[in-house]
ROKE-475857 format. One record per residue (C-alpha): x, y, z; residue in three letters. Coordinates in steps of 0.5 Angstrom, whole numbers, plus 2048, in hexadecimal, padded with zeros to 3 digits. Layout:
residues N
XYZALA
...
This chain:
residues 309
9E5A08795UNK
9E7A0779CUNK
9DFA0679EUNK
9DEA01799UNK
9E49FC79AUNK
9E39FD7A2UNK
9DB9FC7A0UNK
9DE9F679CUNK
9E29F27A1UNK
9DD9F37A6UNK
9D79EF7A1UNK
9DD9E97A1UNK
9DF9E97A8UNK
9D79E97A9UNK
9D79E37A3UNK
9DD9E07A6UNK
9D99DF7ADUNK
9D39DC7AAUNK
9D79D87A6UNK
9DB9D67ACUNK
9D49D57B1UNK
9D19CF7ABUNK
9D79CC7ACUNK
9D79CB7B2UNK
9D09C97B3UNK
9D19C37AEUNK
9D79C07B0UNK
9D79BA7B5UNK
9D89BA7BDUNK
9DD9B87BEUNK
9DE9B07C1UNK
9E09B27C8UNK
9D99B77C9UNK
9D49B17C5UNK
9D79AC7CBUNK
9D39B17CFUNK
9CC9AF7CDUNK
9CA9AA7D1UNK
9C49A77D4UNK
9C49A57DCUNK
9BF9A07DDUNK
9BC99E7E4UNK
9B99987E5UNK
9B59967EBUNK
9B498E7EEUNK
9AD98C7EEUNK
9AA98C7F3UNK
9A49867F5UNK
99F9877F8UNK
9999827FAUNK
9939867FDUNK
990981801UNK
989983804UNK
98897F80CUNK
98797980DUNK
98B976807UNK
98896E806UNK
98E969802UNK
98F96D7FBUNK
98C9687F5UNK
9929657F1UNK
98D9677EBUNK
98C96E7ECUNK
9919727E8UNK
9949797EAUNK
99397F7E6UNK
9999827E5UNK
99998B7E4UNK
9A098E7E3UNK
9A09967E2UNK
9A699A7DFUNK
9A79A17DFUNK
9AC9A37DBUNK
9B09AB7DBUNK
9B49AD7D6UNK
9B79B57D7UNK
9BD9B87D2UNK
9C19BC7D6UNK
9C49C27D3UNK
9CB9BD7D3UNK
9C79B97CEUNK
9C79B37D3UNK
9C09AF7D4UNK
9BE9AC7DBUNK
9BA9A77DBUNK
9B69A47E1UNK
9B299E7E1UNK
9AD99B7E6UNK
9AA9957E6UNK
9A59927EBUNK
9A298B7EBUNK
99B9897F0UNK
9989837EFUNK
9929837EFUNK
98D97B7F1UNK
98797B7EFUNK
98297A7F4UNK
9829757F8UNK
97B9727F8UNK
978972800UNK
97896C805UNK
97396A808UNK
97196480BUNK
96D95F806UNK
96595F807UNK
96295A80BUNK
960954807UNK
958953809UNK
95794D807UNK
95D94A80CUNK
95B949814UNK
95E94E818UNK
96394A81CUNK
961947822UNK
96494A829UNK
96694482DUNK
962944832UNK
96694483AUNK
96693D83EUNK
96293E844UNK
96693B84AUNK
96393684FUNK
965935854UNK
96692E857UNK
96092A859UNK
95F927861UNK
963920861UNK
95F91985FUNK
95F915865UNK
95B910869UNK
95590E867UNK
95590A861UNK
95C90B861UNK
95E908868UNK
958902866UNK
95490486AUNK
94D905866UNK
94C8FD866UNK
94C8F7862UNK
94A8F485CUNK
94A8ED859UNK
94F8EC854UNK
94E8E884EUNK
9558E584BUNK
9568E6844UNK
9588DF843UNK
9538DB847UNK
9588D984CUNK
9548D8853UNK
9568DD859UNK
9528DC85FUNK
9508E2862UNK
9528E685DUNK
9518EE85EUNK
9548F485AUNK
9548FB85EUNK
94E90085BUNK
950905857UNK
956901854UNK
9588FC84FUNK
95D8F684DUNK
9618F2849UNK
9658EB849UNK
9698E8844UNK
9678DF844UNK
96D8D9843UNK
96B8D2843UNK
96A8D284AUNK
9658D884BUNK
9648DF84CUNK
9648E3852UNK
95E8E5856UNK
95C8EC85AUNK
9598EB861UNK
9578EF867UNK
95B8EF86DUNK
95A8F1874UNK
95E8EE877UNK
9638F487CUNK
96A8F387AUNK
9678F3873UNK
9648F9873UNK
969900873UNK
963905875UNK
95C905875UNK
9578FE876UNK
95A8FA870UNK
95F8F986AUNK
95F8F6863UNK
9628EF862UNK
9658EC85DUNK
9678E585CUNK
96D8E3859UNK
96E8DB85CUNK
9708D5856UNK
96F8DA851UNK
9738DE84CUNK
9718E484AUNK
9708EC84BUNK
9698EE84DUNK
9678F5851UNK
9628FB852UNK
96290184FUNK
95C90884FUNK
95C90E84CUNK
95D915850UNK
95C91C84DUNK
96192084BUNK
964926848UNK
968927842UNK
96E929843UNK
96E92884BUNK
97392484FUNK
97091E853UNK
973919858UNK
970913859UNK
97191085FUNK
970908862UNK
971903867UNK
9718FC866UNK
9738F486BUNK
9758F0867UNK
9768E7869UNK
97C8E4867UNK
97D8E0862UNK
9838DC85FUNK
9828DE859UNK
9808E685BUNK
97B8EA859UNK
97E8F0855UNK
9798F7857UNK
9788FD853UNK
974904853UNK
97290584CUNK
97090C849UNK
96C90E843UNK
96D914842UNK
96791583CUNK
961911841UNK
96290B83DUNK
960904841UNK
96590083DUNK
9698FD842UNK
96E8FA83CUNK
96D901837UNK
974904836UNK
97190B839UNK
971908840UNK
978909844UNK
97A904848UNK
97E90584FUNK
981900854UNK
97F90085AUNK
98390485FUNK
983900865UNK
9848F9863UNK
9828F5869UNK
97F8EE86BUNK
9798EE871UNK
9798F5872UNK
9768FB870UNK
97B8FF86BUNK
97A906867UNK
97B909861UNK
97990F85EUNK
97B911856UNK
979919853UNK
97791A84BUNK
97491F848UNK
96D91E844UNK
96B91F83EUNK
96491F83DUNK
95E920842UNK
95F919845UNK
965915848UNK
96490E849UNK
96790A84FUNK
96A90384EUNK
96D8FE854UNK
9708F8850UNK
9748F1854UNK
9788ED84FUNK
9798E6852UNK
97D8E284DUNK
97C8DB84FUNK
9768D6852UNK
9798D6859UNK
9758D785FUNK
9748DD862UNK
9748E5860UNK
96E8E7862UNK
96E8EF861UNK
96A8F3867UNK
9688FB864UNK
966900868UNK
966907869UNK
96890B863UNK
968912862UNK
96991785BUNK
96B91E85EUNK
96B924857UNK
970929858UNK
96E92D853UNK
97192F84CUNK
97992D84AUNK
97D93284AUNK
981933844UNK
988935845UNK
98A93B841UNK
């Protein structure tokens, strides 16, 4: 009997423990060891990179980027039942190709452009005196353009001349020979101003080179006169032969002087391939007097103008 209560009490203890083993299983954790399932997340910034390959022209407002993002993501449950997580994300951004710069094809209807080509330099040229500009070639008759009679009249060869007429007249161009009356050489170019008021001259043309800076020298005697006559030196930069053209540049007289030789002298610079010279006397009123004596003139080239930086 012993045996059978002993082998009883052992079979309840035994259900008693089962019993007690099922209970535990169902009951609930309790609040504070719940708490302890928690998640540890990581999170990584993005980075951004820009693969650019060498060299890099100016970036296309309309080309749009492309944007890669990987995440890797890790869980592991631990035997405390905690879970960590890490997340890592990488962005790259990635252009689309730029297309490749090259220079634009030639046009083969368009002429190429012209390489200028370089301004040769000359040198300045032998100055131009004596002779014909000294009046030493001789003379011509000269015929006045309003028929007025010049006795004797006579124009050096190799130049020309112009007078303006009033109601008494016009001036007359005449050899002379005569010592005091001749600067250098054998003769000198005359013209008259006498009971006439008016402007007359000579002038003639010499070769130049544009842009080169010419001085122009003369010599003149010149008779009193009460109502005197003005002289000038005029220059026509182009070759014109115009005494009244806007072209000419006119110059006073430098040494203003009666019944003597005086000089003057004037510096321009041309502009085409003939320069032409001019000698003008003014007289204003009809008063007796003011014959003009030329002589010896010289035009001397001194080469280009220099431009200052």
């Amino acid at each position: 009997m012993l045996e059978f209560y002993v082998s009883r009490w052992a079979g309840l203890a035994l259900l008693l423990s089962a019993l007690a083993c099922a209970l535990v299983r169902q009951t609930p954790m309790p609040a504070a060891e719940v708490e302890q399932i928690v998640f540890e997340v990581q999170t990584a910034t993005p980075t951004v990179g820009i693969l650019v390959d060498a060299p890099t022209a100016t970036h296309d407002p309309n080309i749009t980027p492309t944007l890669l993002l990987t995440v890797t993501l890790e869980i592991t449950e631990t035997s405390a039942l905690t879970a960590s997580t890490d997340i890592s994300a990488t962005a790259t951004i990635l252009e689309a190709p730029e297309e490749a710069i090259t220079s634009p094809e030639p046009d083969p209807t368009e002429a190429p452009e012209a390489t200028p080509a370089p301004v040769p330099v000359v040198p300045p040229a032998e100055p131009l005196r004596g002779g014909v500009w000294d009046f030493e070639d001789g003379f011509a008759e000269w015929r006045n353009p309003y028929g007025d009679i010049c006795p004797g009249s006579g124009l050096a060869v190799g130049w020309n001349a112009f007078t303006s007429q009033d109601q008494f007249g016009s001036s007359c161009m005449n050899q002379t020979v005569w010592k005091d009356n001749v600067y250098t050489g054998e003769s000198a170019q005359e013209i008259t101003f006498a009971y006439v008021g008016v402007q007359a001259g000579v002038f003639r043309s010499a070769p130049t080179t544009p842009g080169h800076r010419y001085t122009i020298e003369a010599h003149m005697r010149r008779e009193f006169s009460p109502a005197k006559v003005d002289v000038f030196l005029g220059v026509d930069p182009t070759g014109g032969t115009d005494w009244q053209a806007e072209s000419v540049q006119w110059f006073p007289w430098n040494e203003d002087l009666d019944n003597a030789w005086s000089k003057t002298e004037a510096t321009v610079t041309a502009s085409g391939e003939n320069m032409t010279i001019f000698i003008k006397g003014s007289h204003p009123y009809p008063e007796p007097g003011g014959t003009l004596r030329l002589d010896s003139i010289s035009v001397v080239d001194n080469g280009p103008e220099l431009i200052s930086e």
